[in-house]
Each structure stands twice: as C-alpha cells, then as structure tokens.
C-alpha positions as CSV (number, residue, x, y, z in Angstrom):
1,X,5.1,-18.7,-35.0
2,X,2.2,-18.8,-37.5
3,X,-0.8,-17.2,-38.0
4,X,-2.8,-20.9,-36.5
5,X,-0.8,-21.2,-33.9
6,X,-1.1,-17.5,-32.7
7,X,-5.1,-18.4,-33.2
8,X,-4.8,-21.5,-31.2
9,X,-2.6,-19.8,-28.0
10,X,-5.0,-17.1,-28.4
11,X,-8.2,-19.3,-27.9
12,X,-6.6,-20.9,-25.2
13,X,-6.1,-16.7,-23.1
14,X,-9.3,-15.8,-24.5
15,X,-11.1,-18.8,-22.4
16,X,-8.9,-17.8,-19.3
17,X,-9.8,-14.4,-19.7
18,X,-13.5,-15.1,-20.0
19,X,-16.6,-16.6,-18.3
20,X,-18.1,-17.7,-22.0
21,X,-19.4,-21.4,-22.3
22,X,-16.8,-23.4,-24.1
23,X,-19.9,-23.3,-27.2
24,X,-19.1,-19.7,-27.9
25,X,-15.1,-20.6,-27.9
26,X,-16.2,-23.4,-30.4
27,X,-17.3,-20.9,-32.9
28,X,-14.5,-18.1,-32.2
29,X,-13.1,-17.1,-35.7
30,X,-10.8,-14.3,-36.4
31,X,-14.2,-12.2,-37.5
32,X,-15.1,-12.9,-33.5
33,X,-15.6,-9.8,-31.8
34,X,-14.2,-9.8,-28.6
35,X,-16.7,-8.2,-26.2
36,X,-19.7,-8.6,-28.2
37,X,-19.6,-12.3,-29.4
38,X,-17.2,-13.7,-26.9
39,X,-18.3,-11.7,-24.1
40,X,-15.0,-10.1,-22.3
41,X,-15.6,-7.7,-19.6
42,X,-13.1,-4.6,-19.3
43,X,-11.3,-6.4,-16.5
44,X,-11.6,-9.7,-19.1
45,X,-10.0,-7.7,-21.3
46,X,-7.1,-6.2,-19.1
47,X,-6.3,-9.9,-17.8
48,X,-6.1,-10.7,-21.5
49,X,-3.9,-7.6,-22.5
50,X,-1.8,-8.9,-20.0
51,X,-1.7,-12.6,-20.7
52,X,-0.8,-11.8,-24.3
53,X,2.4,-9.7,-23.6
54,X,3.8,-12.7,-21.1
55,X,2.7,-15.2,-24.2
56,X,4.0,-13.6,-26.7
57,X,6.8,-11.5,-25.4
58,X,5.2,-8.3,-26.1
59,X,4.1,-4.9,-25.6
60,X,1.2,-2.8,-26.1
61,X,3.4,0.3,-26.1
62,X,2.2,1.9,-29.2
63,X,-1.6,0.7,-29.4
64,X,-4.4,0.9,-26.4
65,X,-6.1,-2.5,-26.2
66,X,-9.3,-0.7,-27.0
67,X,-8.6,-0.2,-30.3
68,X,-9.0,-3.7,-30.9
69,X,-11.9,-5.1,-31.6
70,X,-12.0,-8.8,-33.2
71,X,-9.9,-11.4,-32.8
72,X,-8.1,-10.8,-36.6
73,X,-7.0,-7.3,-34.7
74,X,-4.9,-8.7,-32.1
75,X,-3.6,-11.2,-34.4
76,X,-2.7,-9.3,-36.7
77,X,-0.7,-7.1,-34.1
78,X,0.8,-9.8,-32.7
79,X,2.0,-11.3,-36.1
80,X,3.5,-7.7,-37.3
81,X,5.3,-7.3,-32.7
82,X,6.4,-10.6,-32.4
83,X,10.3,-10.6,-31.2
C-alpha cells in the first residue's frame, strides 16, 4: 500500500475517531498533530489505536500510541509494520 493511500485510509479513522469539523480534516497533513490540531481526546485516540490495527492488520506491540504525535508518526509506523 503506499504512502497516499495509508494517508487517505488514515483521514477517513481519524474523522471516525474524532468530533473535528470536516474543515480541520480539510487541512490534515502529515505535519498535523493529532491532539492538538485535530483535536483527538484520549478515548479518540484509543478508538483510533484500535481502528488502525483492524485496517491495517497491525499491532502496537512494540510502540505505546502516545509516543506518536503527528500524523507522519503513525504513518510512518504503519509503512515500516505493514504485513
């Protein structure tokens, strides 16, 4: 899968994870952080932790969710975990 269409399916979890207007999904870039600019709670967060191992076939085994913190982090991990 590539880099834009992890992005894309990652927009799409992000906006089922979140309450944000669809105007702050507009201007999500890989730079976005995730609490502060796109405004995920800790349970936002958890549901999303979640809907990315289902998506993506995944684990967070070696890495707490917290240690992300913009959109290019989980990206990046789930380009370097994908199955």
């Amino acid at each position: 899968m590539s880099r834009a269409e992890i992005f894309k399916q990652l927009k799409e979890l992000i906006k089922l994870a979140n309450t944000s207007t669809s105007e702050v999904l507009d201007t999500c870039n890989e730079e976005s952080d995730l609490r502060g600019d796109l405004g995920l709670t800790s349970i936002g967060v958890l549901y999303l932790a979640i809907s990315i191992e289902n998506t993506f076939s995944l684990e967070f085994n070696d890495a707490s969710f917290d240690d992300f913190n913009t959109v290019k982090d989980v990206i990046d991990y789930i380009e370097a975990n994908q199955k």
